[in-house]
C-alpha positions as CSV (number, residue, x, y, z in Angstrom):
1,X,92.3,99.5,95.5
2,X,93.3,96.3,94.2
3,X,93.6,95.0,90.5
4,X,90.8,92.6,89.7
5,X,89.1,90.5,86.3
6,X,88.2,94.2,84.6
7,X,92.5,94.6,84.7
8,X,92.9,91.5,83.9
9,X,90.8,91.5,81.2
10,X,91.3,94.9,80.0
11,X,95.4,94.9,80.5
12,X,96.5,91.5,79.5
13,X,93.2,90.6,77.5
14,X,92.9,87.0,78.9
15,X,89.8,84.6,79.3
16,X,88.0,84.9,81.9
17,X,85.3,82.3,81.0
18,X,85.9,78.4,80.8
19,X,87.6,75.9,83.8
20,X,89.6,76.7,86.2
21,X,93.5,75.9,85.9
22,X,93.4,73.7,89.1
23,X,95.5,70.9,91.0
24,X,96.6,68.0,88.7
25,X,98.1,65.1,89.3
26,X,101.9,65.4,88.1
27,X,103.4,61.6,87.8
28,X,106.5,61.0,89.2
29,X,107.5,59.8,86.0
30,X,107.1,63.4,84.2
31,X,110.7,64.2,83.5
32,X,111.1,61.0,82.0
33,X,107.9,61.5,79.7
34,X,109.0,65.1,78.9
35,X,112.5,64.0,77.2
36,X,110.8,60.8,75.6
37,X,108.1,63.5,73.7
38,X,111.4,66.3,72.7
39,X,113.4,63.0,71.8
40,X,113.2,63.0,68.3
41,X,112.3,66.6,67.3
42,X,114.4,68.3,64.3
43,X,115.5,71.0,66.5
44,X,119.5,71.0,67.8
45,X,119.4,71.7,71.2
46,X,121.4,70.9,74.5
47,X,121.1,68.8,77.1
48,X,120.1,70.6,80.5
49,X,119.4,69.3,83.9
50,X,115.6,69.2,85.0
51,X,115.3,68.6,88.6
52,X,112.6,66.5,89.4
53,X,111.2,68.2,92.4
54,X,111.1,71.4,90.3
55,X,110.1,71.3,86.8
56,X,112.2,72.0,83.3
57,X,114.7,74.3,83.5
58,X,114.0,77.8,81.8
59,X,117.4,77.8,79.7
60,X,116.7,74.5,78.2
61,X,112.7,76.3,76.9
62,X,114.9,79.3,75.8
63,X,116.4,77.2,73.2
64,X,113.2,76.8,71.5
65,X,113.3,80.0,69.2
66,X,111.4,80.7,66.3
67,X,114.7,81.0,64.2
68,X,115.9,77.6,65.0
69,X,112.6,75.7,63.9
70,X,113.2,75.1,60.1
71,X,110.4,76.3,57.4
72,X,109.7,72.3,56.4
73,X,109.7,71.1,59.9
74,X,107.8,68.0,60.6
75,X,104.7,68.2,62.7
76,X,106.0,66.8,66.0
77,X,108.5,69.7,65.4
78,X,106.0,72.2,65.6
79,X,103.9,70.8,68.2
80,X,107.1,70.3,70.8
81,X,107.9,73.9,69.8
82,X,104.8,74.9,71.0
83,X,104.3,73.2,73.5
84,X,108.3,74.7,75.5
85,X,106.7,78.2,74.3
86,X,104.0,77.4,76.4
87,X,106.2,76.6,79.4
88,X,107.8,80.0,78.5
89,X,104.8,81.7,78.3
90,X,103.1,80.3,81.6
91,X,106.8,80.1,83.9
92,X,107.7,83.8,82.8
93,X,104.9,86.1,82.7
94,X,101.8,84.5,83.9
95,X,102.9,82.3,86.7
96,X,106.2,83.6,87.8
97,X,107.9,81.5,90.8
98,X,110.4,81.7,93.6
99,X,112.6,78.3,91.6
100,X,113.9,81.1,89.4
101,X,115.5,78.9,87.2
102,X,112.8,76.2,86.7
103,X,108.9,76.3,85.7
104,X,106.7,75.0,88.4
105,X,106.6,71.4,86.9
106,X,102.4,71.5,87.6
107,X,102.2,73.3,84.8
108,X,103.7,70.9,82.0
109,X,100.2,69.1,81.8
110,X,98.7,72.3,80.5
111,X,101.2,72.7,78.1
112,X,101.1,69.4,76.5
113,X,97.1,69.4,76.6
114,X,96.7,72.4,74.4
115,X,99.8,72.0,72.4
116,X,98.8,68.3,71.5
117,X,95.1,69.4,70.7
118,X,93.5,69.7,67.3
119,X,92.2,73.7,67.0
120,X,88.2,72.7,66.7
121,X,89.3,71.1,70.5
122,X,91.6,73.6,71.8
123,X,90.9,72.9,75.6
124,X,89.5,76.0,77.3
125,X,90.7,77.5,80.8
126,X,90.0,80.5,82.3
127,X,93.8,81.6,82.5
128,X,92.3,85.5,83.9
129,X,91.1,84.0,87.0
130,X,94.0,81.7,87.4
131,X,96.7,84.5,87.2
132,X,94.9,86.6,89.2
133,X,94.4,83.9,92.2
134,X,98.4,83.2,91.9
135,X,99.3,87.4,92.0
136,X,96.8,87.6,95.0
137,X,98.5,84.7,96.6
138,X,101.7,86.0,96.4
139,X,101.0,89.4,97.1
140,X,100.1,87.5,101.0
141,X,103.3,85.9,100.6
142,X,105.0,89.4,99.8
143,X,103.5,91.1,102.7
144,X,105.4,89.1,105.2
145,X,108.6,88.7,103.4
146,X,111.7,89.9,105.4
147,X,114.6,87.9,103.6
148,X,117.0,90.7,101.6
149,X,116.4,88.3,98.3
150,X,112.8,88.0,98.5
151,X,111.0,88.4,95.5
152,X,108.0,89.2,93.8
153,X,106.0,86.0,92.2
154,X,103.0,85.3,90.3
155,X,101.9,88.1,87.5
156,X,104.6,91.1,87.9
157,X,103.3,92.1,84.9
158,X,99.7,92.5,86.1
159,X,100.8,94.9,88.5
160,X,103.0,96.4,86.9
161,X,100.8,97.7,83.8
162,X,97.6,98.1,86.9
163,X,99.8,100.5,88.7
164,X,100.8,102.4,85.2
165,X,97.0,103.2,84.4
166,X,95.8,104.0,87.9
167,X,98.9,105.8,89.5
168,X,101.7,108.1,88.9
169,X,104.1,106.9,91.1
170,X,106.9,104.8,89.2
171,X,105.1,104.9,85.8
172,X,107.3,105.6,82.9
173,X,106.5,108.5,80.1
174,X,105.4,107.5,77.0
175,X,103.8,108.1,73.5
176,X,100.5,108.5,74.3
177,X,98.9,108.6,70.6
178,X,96.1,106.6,69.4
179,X,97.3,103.2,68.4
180,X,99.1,102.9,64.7
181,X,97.3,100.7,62.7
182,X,100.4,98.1,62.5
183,X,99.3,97.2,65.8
184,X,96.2,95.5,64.8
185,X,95.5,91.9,62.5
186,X,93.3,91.1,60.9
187,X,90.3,90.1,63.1
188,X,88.4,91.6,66.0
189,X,90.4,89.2,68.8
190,X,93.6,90.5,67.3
191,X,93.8,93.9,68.6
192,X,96.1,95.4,71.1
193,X,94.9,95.9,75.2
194,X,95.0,99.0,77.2
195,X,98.2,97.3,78.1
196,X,99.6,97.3,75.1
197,X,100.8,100.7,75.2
198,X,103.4,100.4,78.1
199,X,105.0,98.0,76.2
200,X,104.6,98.7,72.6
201,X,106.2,102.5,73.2
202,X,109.4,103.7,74.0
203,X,109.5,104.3,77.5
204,X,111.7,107.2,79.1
205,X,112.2,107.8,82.9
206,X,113.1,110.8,85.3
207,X,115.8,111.3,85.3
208,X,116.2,111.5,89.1
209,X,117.7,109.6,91.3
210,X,118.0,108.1,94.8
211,X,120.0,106.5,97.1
212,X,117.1,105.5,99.3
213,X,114.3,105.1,96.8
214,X,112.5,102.1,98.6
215,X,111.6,104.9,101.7
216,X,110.8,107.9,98.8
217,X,108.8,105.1,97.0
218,X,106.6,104.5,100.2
219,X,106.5,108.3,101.3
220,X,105.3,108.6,97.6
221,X,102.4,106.0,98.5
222,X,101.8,107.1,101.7
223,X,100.8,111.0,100.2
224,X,98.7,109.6,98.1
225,X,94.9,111.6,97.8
226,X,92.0,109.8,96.0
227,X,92.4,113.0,93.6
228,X,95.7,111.3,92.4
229,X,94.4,107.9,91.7
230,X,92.7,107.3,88.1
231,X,90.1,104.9,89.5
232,X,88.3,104.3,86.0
233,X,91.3,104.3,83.6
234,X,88.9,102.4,81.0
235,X,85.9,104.4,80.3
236,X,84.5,105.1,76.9
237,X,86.7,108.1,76.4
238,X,90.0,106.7,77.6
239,X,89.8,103.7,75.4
240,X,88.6,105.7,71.7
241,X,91.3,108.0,72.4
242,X,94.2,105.4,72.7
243,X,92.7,102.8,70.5
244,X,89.9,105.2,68.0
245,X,89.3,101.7,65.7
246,X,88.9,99.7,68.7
247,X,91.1,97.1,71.5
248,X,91.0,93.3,71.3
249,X,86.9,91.7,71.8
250,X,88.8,89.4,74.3
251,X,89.1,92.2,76.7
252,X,85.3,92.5,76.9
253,X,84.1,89.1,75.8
254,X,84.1,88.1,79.4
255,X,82.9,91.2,81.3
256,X,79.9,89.4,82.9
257,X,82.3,88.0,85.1
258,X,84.1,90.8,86.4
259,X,81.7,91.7,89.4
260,X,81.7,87.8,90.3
261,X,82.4,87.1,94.2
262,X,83.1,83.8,93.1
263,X,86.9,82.7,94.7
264,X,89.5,82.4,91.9
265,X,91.5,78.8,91.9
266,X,94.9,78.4,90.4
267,X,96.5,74.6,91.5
268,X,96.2,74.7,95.2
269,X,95.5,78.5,95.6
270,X,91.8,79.6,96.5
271,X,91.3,83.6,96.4
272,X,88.4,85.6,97.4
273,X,87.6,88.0,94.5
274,X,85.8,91.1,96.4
275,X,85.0,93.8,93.7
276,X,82.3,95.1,96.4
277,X,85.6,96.1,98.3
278,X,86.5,98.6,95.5
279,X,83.1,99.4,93.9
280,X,84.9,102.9,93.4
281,X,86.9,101.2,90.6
282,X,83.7,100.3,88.8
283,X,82.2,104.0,88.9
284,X,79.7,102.6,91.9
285,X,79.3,104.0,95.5
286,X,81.4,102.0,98.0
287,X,78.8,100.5,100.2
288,X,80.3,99.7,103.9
289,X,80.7,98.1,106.1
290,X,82.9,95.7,103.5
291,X,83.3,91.8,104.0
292,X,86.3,90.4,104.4
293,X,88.1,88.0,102.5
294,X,87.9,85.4,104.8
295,X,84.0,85.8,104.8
296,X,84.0,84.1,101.5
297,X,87.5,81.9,101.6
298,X,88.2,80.6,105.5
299,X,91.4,81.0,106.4
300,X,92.6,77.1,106.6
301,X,91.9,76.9,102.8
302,X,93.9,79.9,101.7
303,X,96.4,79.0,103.2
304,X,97.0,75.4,101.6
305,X,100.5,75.1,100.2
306,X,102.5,72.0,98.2
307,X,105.3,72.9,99.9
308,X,107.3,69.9,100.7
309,X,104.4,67.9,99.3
310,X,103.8,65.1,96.8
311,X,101.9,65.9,93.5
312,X,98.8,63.1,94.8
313,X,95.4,62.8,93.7
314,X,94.4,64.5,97.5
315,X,94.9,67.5,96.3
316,X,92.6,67.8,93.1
317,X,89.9,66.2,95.4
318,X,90.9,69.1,98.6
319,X,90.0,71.6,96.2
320,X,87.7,70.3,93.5
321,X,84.8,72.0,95.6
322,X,86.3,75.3,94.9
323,X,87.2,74.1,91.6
324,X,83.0,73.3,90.6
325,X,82.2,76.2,92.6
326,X,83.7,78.4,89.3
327,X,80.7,77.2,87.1
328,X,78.4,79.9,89.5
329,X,80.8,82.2,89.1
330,X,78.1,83.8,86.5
331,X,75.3,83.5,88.9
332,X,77.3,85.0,92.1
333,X,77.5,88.7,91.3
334,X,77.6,92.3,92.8
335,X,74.8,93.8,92.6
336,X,74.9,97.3,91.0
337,X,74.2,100.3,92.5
338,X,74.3,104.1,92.6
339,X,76.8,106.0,91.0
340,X,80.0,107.2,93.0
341,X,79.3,110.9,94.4
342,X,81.6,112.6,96.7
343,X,79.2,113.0,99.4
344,X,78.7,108.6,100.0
345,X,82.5,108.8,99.4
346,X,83.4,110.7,102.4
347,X,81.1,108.9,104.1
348,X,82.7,105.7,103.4
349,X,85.9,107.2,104.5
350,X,84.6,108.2,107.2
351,X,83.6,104.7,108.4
352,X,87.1,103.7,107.6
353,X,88.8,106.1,109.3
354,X,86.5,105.3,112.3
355,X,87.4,101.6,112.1
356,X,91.1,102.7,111.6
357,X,91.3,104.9,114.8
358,X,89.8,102.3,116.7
359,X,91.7,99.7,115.9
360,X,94.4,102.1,116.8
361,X,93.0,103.3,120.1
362,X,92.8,99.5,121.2
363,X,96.7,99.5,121.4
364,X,96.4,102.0,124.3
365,X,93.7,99.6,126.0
366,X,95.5,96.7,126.1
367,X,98.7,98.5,127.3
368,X,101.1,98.5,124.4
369,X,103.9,100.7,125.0
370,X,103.4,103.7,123.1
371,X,105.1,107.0,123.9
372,X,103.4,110.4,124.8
373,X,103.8,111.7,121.0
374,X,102.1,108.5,119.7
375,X,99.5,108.8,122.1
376,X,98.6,112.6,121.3
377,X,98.9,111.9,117.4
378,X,95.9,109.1,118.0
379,X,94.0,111.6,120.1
380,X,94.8,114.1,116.8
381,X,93.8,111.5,114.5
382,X,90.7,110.8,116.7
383,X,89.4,114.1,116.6
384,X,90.0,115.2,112.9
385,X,87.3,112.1,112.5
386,X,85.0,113.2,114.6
387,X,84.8,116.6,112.6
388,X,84.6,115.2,109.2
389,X,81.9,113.0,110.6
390,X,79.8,116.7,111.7
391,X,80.7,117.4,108.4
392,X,79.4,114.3,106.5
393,X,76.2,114.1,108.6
394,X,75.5,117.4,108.4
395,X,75.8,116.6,104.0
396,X,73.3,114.0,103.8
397,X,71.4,115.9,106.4
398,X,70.9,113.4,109.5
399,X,69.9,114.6,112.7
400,X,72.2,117.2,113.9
401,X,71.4,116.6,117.5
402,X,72.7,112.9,117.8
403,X,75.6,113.9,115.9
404,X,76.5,116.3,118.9
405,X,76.2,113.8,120.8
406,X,78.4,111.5,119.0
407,X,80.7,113.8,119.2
408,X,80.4,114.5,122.9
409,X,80.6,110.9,124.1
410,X,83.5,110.2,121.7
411,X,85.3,113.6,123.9
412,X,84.5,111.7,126.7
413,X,86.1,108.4,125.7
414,X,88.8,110.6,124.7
415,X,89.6,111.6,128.4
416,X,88.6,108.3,130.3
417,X,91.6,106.5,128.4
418,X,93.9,109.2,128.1
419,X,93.6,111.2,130.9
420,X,97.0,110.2,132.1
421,X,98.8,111.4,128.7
422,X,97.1,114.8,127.7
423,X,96.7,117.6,129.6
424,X,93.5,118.4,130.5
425,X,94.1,122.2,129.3
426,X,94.3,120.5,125.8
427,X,91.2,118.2,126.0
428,X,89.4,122.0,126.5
429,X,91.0,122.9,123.7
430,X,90.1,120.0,121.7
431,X,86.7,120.4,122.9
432,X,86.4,124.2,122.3
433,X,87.7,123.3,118.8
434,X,84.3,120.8,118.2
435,X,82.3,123.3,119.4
436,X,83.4,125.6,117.4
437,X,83.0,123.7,114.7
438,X,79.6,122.8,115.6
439,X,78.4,126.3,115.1
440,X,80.1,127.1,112.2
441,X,78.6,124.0,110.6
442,X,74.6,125.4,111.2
443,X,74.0,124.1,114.6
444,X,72.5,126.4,117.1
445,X,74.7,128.0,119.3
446,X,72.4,127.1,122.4
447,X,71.9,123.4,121.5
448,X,75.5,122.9,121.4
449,X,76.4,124.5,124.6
450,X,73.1,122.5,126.0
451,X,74.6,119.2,125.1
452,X,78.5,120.2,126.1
């Protein structure tokens, strides 16, 4: 599972359609041009440190509130004010960052562009794909975190309101009645999102608590069955029921792009998007084996980072294939196919769990020190896949023969690399266990003790 464009979309109801928000060249000079443009605006506000390496400080933008920008205000007023809303909008809840204190600086050219542009040319990005590309980055960035202040950058939000719809786990209790109709204006793009409803409704929680909530949290995750995941929390039915007149048309304006395998560019960041990874999320059958990410985005371009690095003209031409590469992003989509059914959903785990145990098994190959009870729980693991592999095959009805011998050979793997670790009274065991299960599957009794 993994959010993608339909949450995006769907939760935040941002474009997906129009450029990408990539790499641009930030003068040295832009702190300087920043307080000449607020110089002479009818606002009374204090001075406040920018750093220049960073960008403007988030407590100087917070002084920019509605209240303080008088009813007669000139129009250089309201564009400035607009413009540090936008630096609030974009360094708070689209592109968070680990400066804390500051906005990223590279995104004060975006703010001034749109701000300083008449309506009839409002410049048009395609902020979805650019705030998913900066939450997939720093999820990577996450993973491999080990400092005790490490947080959690680019959209919080995003995953915040994905992990609401689709799991139980952390979610708050809320209202859940249709949508009041002081929730909506007065056109079709002015409507609420799914999202809106975690945030537009008093929340409660449980009141339980824990001393060591990280480990419950990942206990939580770790139970987790696909019968606890909502995988299609925006079907026909779930959307009339919270919102009967109808959610924002941005949320679907854009759908042709949310089975794209196009990679997502925000500044310097290139992301695969892989929808065909989680086709279950889209109501399809998950087809396997899946690509990897770094099929579609090699590993020496997703990793390119600023850090430490000057704002040059190298960057927008490093990336400006990626960048052109979005105008296909109609053109390069995931096919659709069959409907999800149980029966290619267990087989799909079953592949899974197959690549899983392997993967596992290798550690034992290559000698990595692993005690007896690791050893016996991979032989345990091992073997509850080769049963729901009878199972599976004998569901989509394949040849029940080469299945027994699947399983055989696998038994026999079993004991060439850990004949040392498990008793050969419990490879019997295991073994009578398969055969067992053979037989009570439909296969005939004297084919299975043939082949064993």
């Amino acid at each position: 599972m993994t959010p993608t464009l339909q949450d995006v979309a769907m939760l935040l109801g941002l474009p997906i359609s129009g450029d990408t928000v990539g790499p641009r060249v930030v003068p040295p000079t832009w702190l300087d041009d920043l307080e000449e443009r607020f110089a002479n605006i009818d606002i009374a506000i204090d001075v406040e440190e920018h750093p220049k390496a960073t960008g403007p400080a988030k407590s100087w933008i917070l002084q920019f509130q509605p209240d303080n920008l008088a009813h007669d205000a000139d129009e250089d007023s309201v564009t400035r004010s607009f413009e540090a809303y936008l630096l609030w909008l974009f360094g708070y809840i689209m592109f968070n960052n680990s400066h804390e204190a500051y906005v990223d600086r590279v995104l004060v050219p975006y703010a001034q562009e749109i701000a300083e542009a008449a309506v009839e040319e409002m410049p048009q990005y395609s902020w979805g794909s650019a705030v998913l590309a900066a939450t997939y980055r720093d999820l990577c960035k996450a993973s491999v975190q080990n400092k005790h202040n490490a947080i959690l950058t680019g959209c919080p939000i995003l995953l915040q309101l994905w992990s609401y719809e689709r799991i139980s786990i952390g979610r708050p209790i809320v209202d859940h009645s249709p949508y009041e109709l002081d929730m909506y204006g007065d056109t079709e793009d002015d409507r609420p999102t799914m999202g809106t409803l975690w945030y537009a409704r008093q929340k409660s929680w449980a009141h339980v608590q824990s001393r060591r909530a990280y480990p419950e949290f990942v206990a939580e995750f770790d139970r987790l069955t696909p019968e606890d995941v909502v995988w299609e929390p925006y079907s026909e039915l779930a959307i009339n029921t919270r919102a009967p007149i109808g959610i924002s048309s941005v949320c679907f304006q854009d759908q042709a792009f949310w089975m794209t395998t196009t990679a997502l560019v925000y500044d310097v960041y290139i992301e695969a998007h892989c929808p065909d990874r989680v086709r279950r999320q889209f109501g399809q059958s998950q087809l396997y084996p899946v690509p990897s990410a770094l099929d579609r985005v090699e590993r020496h371009d997703h990793s390119l980072s600023r850090t430490g690095q000057t704002f040059s003209n190298m960057w927008v031409t490093r990336v400006q294939p990626w960048v052109d590469g979005w105008d296909q992003a109609e053109e390069n989509m995931v096919l659709a196919i069959p409907a999800h059914t149980e029966a290619l959903y267990r087989a799909y785990l079953s592949w899974l769990m197959d690549v899983d145990a392997r993967t596992n098994l290798m550690r034992i190959r290559v000698g990595s020190m692993m005690d007896r009870n690791e050893k016996e729980s991979l032989v345990a693991v091992k073997l509850e896949l080769l049963v729901a592999k009878l199972e599976l095959l004998v569901v989509v009805k394949l040849e029940l023969v080469v299945a027994m011998l699947e399983l055989v050979v696998a038994m026999l793997e079993l004991v060439v690399m850990l004949e040392p670790v498990v008793e050969m009274l419990e490879l019997m065991a295991m073994l009578e266990l398969v055969v067992t299960g053979l037989v009570e599957s439909g296969v005939p009794a004297l084919l299975v003790k043939q082949a064993v």
